[in-house]
N, CA, C and O atoms as a GROMACS GRO file, in nm:
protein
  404
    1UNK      N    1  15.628  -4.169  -2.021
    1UNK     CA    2  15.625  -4.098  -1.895
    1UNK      C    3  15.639  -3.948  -1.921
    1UNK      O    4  15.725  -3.885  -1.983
    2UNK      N    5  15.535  -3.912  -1.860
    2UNK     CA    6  15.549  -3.752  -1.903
    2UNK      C    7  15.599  -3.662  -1.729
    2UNK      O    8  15.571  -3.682  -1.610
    3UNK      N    9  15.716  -3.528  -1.833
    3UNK     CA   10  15.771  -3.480  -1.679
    3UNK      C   11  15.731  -3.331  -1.676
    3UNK      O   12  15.696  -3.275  -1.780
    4UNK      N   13  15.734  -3.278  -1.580
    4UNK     CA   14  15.706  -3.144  -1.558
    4UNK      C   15  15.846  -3.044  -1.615
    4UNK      O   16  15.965  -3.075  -1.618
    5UNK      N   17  15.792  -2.938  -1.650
    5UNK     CA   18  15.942  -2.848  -1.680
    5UNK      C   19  16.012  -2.795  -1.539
    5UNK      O   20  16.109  -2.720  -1.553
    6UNK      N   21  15.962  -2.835  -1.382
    6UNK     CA   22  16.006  -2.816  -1.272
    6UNK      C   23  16.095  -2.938  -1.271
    6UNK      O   24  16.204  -2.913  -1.219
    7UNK      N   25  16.081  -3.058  -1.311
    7UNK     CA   26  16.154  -3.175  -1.278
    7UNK      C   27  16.274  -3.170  -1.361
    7UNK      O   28  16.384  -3.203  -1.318
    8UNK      N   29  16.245  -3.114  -1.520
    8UNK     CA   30  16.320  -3.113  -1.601
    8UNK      C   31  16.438  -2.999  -1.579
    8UNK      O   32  16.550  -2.997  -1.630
    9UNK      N   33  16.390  -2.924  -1.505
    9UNK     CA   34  16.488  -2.788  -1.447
    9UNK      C   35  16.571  -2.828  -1.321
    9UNK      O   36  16.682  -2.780  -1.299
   10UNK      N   37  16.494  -2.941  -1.220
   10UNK     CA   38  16.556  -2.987  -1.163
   10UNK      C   39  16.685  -3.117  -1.190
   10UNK      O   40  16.786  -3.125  -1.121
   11UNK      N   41  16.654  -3.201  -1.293
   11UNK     CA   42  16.729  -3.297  -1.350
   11UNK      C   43  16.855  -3.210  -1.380
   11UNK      O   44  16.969  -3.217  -1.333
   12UNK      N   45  16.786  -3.108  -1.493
   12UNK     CA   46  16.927  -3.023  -1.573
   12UNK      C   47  17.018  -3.003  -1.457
   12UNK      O   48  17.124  -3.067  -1.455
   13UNK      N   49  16.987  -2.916  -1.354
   13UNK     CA   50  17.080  -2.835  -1.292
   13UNK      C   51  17.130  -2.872  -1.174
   13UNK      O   52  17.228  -2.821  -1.120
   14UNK      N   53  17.015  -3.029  -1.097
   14UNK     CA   54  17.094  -3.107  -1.000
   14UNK      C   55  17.057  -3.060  -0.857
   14UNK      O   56  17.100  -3.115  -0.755
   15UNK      N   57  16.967  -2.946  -0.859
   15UNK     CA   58  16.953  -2.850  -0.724
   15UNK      C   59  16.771  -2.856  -0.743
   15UNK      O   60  16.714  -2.915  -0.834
   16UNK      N   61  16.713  -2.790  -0.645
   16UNK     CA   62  16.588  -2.811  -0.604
   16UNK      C   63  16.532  -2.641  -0.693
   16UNK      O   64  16.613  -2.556  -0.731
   17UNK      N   65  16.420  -2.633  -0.703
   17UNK     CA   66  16.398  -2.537  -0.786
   17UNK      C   67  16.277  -2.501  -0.745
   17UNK      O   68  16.185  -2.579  -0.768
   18UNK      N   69  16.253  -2.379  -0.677
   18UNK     CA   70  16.203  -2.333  -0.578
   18UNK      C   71  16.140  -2.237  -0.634
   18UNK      O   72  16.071  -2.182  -0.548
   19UNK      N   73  16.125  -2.180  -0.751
   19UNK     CA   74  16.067  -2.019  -0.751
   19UNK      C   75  16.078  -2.020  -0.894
   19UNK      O   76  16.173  -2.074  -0.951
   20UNK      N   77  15.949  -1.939  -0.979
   20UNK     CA   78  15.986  -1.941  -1.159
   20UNK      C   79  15.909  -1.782  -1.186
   20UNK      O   80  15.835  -1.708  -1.120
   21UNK      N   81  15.958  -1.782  -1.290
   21UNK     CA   82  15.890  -1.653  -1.382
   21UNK      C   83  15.850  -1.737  -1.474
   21UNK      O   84  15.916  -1.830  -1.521
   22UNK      N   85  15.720  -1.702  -1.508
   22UNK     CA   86  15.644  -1.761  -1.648
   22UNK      C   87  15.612  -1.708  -1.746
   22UNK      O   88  15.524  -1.623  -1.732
   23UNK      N   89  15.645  -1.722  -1.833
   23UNK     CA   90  15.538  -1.646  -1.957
   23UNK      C   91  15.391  -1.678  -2.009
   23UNK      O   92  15.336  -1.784  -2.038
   24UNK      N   93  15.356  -1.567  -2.010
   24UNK     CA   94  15.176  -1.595  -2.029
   24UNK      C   95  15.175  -1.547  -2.201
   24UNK      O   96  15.271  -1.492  -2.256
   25UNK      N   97  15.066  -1.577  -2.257
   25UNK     CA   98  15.054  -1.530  -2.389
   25UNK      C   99  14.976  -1.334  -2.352
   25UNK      O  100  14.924  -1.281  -2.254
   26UNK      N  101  15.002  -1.296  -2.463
   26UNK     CA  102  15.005  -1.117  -2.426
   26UNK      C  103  14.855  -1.092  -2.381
   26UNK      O  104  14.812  -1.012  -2.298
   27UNK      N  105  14.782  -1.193  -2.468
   27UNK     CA  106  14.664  -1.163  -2.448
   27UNK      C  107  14.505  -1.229  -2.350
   27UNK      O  108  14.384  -1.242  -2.365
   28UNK      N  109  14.622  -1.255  -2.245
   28UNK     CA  110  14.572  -1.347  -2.156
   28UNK      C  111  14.527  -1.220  -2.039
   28UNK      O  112  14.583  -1.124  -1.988
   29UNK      N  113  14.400  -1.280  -2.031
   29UNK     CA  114  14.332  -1.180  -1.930
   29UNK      C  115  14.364  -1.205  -1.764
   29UNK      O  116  14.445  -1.283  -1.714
   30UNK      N  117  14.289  -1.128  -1.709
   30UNK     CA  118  14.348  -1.157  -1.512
   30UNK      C  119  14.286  -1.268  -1.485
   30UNK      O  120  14.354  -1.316  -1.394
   31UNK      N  121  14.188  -1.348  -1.509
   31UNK     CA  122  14.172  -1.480  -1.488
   31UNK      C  123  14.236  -1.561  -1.502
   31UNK      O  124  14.249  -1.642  -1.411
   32UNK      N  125  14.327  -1.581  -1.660
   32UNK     CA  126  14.376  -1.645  -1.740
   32UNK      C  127  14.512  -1.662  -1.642
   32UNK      O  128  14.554  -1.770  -1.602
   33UNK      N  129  14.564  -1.542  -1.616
   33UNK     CA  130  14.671  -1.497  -1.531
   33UNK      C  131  14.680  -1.586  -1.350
   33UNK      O  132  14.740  -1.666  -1.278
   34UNK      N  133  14.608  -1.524  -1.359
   34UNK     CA  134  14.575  -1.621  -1.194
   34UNK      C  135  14.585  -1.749  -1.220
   34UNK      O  136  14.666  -1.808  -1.149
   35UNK      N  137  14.518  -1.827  -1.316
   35UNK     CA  138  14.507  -1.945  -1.318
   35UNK      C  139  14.647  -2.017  -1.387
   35UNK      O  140  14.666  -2.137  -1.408
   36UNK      N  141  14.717  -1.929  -1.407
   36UNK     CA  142  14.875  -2.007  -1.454
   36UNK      C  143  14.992  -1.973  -1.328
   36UNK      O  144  15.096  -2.031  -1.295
   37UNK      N  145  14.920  -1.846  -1.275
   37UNK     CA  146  15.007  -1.856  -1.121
   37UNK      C  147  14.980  -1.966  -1.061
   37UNK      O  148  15.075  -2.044  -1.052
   38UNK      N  149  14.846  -2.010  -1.001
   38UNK     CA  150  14.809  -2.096  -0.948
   38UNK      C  151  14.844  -2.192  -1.005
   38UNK      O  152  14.871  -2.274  -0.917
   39UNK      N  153  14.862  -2.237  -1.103
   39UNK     CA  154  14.922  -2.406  -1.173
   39UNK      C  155  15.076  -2.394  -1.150
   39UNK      O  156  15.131  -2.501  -1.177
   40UNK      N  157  15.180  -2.280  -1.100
   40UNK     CA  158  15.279  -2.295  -1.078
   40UNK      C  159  15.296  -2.336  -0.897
   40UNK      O  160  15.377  -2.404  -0.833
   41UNK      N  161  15.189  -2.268  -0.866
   41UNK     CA  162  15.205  -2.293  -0.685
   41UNK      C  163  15.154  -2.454  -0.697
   41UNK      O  164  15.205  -2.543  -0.629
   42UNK      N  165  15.090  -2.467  -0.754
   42UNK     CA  166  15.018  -2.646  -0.727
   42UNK      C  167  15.127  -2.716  -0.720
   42UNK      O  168  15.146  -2.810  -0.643
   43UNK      N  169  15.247  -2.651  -0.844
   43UNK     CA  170  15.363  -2.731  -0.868
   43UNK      C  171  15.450  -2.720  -0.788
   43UNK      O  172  15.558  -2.775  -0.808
   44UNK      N  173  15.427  -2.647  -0.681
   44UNK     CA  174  15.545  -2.611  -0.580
   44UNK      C  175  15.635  -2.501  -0.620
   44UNK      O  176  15.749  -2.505  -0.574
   45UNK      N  177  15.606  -2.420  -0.684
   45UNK     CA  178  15.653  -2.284  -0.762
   45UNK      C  179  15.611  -2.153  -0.662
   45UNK      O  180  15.497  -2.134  -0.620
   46UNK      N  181  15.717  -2.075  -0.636
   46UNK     CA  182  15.701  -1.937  -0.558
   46UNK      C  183  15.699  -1.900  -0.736
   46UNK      O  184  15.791  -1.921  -0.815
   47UNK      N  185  15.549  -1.834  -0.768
   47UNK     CA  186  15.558  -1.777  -0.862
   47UNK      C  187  15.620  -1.611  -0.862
   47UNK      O  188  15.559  -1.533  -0.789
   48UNK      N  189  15.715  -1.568  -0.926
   48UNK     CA  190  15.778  -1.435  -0.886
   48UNK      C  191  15.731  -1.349  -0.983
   48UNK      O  192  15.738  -1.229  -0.958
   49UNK      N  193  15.691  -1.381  -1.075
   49UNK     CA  194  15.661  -1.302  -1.211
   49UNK      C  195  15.601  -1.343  -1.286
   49UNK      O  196  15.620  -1.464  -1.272
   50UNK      N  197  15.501  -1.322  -1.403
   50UNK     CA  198  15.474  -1.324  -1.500
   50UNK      C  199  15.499  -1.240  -1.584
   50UNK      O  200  15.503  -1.121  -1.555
   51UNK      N  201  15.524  -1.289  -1.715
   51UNK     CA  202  15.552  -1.154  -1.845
   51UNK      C  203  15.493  -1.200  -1.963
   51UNK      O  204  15.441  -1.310  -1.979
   52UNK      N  205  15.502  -1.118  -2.036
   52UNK     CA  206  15.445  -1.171  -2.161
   52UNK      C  207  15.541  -1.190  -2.268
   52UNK      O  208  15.610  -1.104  -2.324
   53UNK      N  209  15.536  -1.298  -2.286
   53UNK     CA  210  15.601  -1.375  -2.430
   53UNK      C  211  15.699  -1.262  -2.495
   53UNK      O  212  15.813  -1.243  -2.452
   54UNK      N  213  15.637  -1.184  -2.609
   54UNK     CA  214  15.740  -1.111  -2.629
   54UNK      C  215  15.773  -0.992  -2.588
   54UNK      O  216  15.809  -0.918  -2.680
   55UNK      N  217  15.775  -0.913  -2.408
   55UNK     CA  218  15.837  -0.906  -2.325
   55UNK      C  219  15.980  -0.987  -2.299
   55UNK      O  220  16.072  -0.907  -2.286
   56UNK      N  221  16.013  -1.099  -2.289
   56UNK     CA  222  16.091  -1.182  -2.251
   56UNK      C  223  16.189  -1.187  -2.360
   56UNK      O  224  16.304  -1.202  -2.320
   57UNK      N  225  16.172  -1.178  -2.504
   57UNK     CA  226  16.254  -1.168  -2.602
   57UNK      C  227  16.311  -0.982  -2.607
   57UNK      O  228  16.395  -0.930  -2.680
   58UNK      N  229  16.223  -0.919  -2.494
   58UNK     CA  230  16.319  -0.800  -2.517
   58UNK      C  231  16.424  -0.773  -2.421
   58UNK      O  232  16.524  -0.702  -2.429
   59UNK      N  233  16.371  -0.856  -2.316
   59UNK     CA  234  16.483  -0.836  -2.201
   59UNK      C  235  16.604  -0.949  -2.270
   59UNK      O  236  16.720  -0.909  -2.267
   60UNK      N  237  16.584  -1.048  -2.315
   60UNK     CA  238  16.692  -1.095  -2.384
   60UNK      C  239  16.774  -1.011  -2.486
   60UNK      O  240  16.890  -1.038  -2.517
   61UNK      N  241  16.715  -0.927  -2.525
   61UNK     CA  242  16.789  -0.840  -2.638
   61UNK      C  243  16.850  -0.744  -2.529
   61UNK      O  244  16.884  -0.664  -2.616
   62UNK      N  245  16.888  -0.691  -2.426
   62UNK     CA  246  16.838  -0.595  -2.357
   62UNK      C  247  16.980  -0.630  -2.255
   62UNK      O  248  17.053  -0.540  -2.212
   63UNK      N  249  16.996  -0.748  -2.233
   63UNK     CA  250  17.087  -0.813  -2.177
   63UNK      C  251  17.272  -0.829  -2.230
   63UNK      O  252  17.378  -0.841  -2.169
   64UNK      N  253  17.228  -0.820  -2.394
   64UNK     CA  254  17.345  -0.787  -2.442
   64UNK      C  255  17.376  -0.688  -2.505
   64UNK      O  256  17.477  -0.682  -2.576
   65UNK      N  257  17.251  -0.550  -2.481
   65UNK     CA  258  17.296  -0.436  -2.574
   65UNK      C  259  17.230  -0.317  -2.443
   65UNK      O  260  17.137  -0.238  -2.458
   66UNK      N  261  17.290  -0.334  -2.352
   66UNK     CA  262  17.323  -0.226  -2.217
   66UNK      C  263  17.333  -0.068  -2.223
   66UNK      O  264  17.285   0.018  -2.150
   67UNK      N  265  17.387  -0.063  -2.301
   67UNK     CA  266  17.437   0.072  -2.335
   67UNK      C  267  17.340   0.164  -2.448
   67UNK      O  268  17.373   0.280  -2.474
   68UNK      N  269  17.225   0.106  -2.506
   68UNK     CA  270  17.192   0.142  -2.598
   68UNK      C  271  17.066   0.223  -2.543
   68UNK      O  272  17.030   0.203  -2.427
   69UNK      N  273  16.990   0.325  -2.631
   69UNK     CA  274  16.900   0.363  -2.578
   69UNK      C  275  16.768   0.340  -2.685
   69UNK      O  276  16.819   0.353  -2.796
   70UNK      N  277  16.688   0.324  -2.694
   70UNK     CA  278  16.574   0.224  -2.784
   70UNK      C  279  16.462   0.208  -2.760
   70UNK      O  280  16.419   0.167  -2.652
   71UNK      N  281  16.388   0.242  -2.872
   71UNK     CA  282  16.240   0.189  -2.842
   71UNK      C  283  16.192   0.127  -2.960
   71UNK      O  284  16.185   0.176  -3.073
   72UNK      N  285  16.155  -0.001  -2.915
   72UNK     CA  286  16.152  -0.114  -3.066
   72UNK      C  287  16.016  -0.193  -3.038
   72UNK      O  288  15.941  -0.194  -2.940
   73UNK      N  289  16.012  -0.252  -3.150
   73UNK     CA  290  15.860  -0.297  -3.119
   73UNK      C  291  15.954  -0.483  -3.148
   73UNK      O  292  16.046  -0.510  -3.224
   74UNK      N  293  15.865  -0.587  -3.034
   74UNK     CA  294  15.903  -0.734  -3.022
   74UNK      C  295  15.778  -0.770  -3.061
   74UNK      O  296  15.674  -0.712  -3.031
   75UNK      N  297  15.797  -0.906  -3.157
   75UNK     CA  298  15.695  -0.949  -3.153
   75UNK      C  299  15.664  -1.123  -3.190
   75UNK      O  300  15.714  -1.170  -3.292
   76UNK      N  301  15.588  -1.200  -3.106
   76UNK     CA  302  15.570  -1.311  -3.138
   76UNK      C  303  15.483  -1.361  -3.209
   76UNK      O  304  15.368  -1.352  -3.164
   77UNK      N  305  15.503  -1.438  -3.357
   77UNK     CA  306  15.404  -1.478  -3.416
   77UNK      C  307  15.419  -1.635  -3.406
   77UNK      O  308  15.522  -1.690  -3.444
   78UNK      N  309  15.312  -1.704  -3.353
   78UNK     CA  310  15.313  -1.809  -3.332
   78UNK      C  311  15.214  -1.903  -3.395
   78UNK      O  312  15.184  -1.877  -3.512
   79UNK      N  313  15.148  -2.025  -3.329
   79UNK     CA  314  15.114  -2.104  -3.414
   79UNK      C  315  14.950  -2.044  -3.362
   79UNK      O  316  14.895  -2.082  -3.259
   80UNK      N  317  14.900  -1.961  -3.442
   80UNK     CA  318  14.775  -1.929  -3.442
   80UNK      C  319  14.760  -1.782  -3.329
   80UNK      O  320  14.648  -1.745  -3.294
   81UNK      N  321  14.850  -1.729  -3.295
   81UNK     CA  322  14.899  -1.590  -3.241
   81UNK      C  323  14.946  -1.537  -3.305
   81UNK      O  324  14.999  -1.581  -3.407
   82UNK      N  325  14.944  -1.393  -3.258
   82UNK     CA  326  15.057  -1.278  -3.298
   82UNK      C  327  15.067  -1.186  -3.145
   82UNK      O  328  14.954  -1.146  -3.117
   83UNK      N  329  15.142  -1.155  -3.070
   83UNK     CA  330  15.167  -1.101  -2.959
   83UNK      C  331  15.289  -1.002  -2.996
   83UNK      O  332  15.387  -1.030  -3.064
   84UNK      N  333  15.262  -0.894  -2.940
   84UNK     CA  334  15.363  -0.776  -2.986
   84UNK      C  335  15.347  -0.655  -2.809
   84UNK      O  336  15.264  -0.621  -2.724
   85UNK      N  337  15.484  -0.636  -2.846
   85UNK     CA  338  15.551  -0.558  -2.718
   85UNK      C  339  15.562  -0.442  -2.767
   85UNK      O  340  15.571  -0.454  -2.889
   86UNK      N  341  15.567  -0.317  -2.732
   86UNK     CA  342  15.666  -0.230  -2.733
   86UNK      C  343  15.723  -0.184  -2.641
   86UNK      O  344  15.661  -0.154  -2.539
   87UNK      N  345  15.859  -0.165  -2.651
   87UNK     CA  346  15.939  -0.166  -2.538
   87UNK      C  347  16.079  -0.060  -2.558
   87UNK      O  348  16.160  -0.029  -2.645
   88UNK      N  349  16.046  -0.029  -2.409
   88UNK     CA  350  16.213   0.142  -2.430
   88UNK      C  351  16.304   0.054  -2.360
   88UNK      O  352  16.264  -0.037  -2.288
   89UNK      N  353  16.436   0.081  -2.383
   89UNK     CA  354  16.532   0.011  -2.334
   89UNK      C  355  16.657   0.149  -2.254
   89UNK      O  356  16.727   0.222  -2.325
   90UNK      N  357  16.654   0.152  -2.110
   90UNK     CA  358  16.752   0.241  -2.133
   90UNK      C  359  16.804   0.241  -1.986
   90UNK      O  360  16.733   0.209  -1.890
   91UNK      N  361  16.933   0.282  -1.976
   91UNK     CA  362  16.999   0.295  -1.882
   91UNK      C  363  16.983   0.177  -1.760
   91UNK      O  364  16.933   0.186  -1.648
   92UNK      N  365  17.043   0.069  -1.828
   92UNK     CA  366  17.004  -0.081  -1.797
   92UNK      C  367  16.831  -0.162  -1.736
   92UNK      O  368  16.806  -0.256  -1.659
   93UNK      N  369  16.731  -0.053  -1.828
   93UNK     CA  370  16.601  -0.083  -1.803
   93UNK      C  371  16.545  -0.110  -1.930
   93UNK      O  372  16.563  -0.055  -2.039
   94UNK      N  373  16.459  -0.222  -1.890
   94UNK     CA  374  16.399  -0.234  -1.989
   94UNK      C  375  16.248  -0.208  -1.950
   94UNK      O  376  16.217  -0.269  -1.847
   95UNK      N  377  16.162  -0.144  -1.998
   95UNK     CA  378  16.047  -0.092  -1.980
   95UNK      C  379  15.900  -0.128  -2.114
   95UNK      O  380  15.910  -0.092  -2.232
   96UNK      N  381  15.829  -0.172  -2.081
   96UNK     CA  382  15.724  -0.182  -2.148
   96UNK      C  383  15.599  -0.112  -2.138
   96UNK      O  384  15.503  -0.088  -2.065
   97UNK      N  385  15.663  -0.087  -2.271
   97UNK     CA  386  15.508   0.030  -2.302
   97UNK      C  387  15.356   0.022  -2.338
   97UNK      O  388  15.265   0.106  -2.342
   98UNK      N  389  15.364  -0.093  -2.360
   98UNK     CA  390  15.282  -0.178  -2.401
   98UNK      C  391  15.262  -0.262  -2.464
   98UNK      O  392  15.341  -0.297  -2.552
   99UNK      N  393  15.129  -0.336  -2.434
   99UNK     CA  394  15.147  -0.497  -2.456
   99UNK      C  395  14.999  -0.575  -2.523
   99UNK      O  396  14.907  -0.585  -2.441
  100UNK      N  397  14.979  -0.613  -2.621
  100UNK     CA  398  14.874  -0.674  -2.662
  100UNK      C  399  14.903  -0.819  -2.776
  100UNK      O  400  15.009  -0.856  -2.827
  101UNK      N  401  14.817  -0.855  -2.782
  101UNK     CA  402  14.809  -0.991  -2.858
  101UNK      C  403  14.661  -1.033  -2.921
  101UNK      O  404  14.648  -1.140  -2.982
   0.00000   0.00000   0.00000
């Protein structure tokens, strides 16, 4: 039996799950984009955001180093990708400077 990661978010946490941010790969075009919003609304998803992959590993970094001021390059190498961020971090913002894959 296969489950959705909406059901599986719902199982975990016991509450109804209404709204997601997704990650897209960096190098996913505005079609590509639309069409993963739209697979979240099919699912009953208020889609609120999309970001890109390693975007999301900088706001995680970003979350426990507040105070810092930074501009670093993130990057995901995956199974047949490479996606890379660069990103300023400052005065509890995290900002992207750009983004390709």
């Amino acid at each position: 039996m296969q489950t959705t990661p909406k059901a599986d978010a719902e199982a975990f946490s016991g509450t109804p799950v209404t709204q997601a941010v997704i990650t897209v790969l960096a190098y996913f075009n505005d079609r590509q984009r639309k069409a993963t919003r739209r697979a979240g609304e099919l699912a009953g998803l208020e889609v609120r955001r999309l970001i890109n992959g390693p975007t999301t590993a900088a706001f995680a970094f970003g979350v426990h180093n507040r105070d810092e001021h930074e501009l670093f390059l993130v990057f995901d190498l995956g199974d047949g990708t490479f996606d890379a961020s660069i990103v300023e971090m400052f005065d509890d913002i995290v900002e992207v400077r750009a983004s390709s894959g």
